[in-house]
C-alpha positions as CSV (number, residue, x, y, z in Angstrom):
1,X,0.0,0.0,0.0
2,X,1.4,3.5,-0.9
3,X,1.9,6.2,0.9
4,X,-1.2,8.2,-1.1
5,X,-3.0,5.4,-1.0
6,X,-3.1,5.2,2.4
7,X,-3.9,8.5,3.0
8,X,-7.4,7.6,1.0
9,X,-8.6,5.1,3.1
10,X,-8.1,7.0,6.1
11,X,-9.9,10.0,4.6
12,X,-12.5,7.6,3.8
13,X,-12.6,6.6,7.6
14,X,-12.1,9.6,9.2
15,X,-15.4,11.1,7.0
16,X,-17.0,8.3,7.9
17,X,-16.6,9.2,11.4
18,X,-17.9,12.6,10.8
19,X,-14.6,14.7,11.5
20,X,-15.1,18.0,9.8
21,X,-12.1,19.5,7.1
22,X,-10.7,22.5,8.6
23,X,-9.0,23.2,4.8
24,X,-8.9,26.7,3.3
25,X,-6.8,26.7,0.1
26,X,-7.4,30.4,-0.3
27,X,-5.1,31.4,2.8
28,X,-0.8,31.2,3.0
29,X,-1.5,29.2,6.1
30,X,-4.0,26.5,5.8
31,X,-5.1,24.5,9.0
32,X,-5.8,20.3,8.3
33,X,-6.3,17.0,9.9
34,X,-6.4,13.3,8.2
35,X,-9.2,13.4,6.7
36,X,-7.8,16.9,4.4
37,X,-4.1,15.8,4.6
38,X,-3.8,14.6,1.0
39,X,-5.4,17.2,-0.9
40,X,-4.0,20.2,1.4
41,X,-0.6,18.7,1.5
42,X,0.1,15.7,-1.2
43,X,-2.4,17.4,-4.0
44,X,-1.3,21.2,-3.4
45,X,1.9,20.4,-3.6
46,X,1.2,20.1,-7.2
47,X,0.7,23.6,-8.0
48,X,2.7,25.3,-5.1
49,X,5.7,23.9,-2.6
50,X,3.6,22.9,0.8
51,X,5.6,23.3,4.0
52,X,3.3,21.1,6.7
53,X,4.8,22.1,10.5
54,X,3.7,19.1,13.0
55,X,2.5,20.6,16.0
56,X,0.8,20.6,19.6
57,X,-1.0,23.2,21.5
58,X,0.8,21.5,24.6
59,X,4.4,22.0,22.8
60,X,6.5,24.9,24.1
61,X,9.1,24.2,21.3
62,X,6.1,24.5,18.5
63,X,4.9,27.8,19.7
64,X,8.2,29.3,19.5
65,X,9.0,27.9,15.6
66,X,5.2,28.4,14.5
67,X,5.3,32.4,13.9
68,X,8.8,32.2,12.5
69,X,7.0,29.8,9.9
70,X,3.6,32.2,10.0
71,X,6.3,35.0,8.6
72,X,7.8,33.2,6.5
73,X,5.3,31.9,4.3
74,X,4.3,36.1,4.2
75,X,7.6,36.9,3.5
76,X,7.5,34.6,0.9
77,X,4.4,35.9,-0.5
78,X,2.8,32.4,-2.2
79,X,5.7,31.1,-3.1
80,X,5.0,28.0,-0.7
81,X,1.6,27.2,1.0
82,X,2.5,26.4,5.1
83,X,-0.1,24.1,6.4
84,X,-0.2,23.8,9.9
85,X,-1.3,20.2,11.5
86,X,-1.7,19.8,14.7
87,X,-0.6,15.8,15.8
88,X,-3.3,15.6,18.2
89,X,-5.7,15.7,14.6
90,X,-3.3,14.1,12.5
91,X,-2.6,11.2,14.4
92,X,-2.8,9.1,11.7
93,X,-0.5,10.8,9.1
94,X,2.2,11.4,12.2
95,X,1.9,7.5,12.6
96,X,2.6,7.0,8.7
97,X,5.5,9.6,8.2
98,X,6.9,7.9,11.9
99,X,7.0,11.4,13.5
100,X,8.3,11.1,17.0
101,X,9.1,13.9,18.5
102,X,7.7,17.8,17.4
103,X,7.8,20.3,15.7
104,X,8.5,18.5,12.9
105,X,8.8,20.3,9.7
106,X,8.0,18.4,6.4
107,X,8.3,20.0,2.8
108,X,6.9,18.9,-0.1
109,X,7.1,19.6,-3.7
110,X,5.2,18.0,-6.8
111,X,3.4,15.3,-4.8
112,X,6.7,14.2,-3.2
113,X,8.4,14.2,0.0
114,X,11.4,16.6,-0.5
115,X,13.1,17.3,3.1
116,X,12.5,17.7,6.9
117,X,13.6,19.0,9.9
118,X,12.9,18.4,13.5
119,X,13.3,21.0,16.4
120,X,13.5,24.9,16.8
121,X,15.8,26.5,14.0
122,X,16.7,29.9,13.6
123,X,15.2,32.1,10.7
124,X,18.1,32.3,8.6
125,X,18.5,28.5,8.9
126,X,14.4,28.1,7.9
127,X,15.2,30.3,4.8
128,X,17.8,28.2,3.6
129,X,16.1,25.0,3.7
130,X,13.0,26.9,2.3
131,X,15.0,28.2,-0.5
132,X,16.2,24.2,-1.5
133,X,12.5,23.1,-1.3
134,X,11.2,26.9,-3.1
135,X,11.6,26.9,-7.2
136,X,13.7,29.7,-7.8
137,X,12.6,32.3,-10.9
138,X,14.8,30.3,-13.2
139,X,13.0,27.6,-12.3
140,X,9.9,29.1,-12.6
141,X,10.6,30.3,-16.1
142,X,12.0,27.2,-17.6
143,X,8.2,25.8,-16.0
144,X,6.6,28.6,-18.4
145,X,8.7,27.8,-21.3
146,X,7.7,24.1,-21.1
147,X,4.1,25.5,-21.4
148,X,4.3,28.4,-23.7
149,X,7.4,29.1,-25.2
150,X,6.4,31.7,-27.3
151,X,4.8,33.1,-23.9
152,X,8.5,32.9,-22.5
153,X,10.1,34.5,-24.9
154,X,8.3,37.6,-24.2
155,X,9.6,37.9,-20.4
């Protein structure tokens, strides 16, 4: 069973069970739980980098590295979607990606995994990772050329 797959079925059960979707794709900062994991994380990711921070009301750690994140993804201004999951709601998707201790900061790009971190880190540290997991403009415009090169041309 896959890792997407997976997420399905408990989506499935979780509905089931009447949990509610706290997703709002609209925002930088997007709130989820299992039952919304896959298309706020896994399917966004698609479009837009996703940067998921594993948390807990009850962690002291978490509350210091969540508005450094909250800034970031402002900062950033779209460039990356930060979806915030708190473990006590995710429990199943912390059990599948074996997250032990928190915060725990996944990124994801294109569907994939791409890097993590675990623990408090500094801003400047955050940026760099972000910048590894972030397309860059050359990136961005090599994307565009792929889907309209005459469209590229005239950037």
């Amino acid at each position: 069973m896959t890792f997407g797959s997976s997420l399905r079925l408990v989506a499935e059960i979780v509905q089931k069970t009447g949990e509610k979707p706290m997703s709002d794709t609209v925002q930088q900062t997007v709130e989820t739980c299992d039952a919304t994991f896959e298309q706020d994380v896994i399917e966004r990711s698609k479009e837009v980098p996703v940067v998921v921070d594993f948390w807990a009301p009850w962690c002291q750690p978490c509350r210091l590295l969540t508005p450094t994140l909250e800034k970031l993804a402002t900062d950033f201004a779209g460039r990356f979607v930060l979806v915030k999951a708190n473990i006590d709601q995710t429990e199943t998707v912390a059990g599948l990606l074996r997250i032990q201790s928190i915060p725990a900061v996944f990124g994801f790009r294109d569907g994939e995994l791409i890097d993590l971190f675990v623990g408090v880190r500094l801003e400047n540290q955050i940026k760099l990772w972000l910048q590894r997991l972030v397309p860059s403009e050359a990136d961005e415009a090599g994307k565009i050329a792929q889907i309209d090169p005459q469209g590229a041309e005239r950037q």
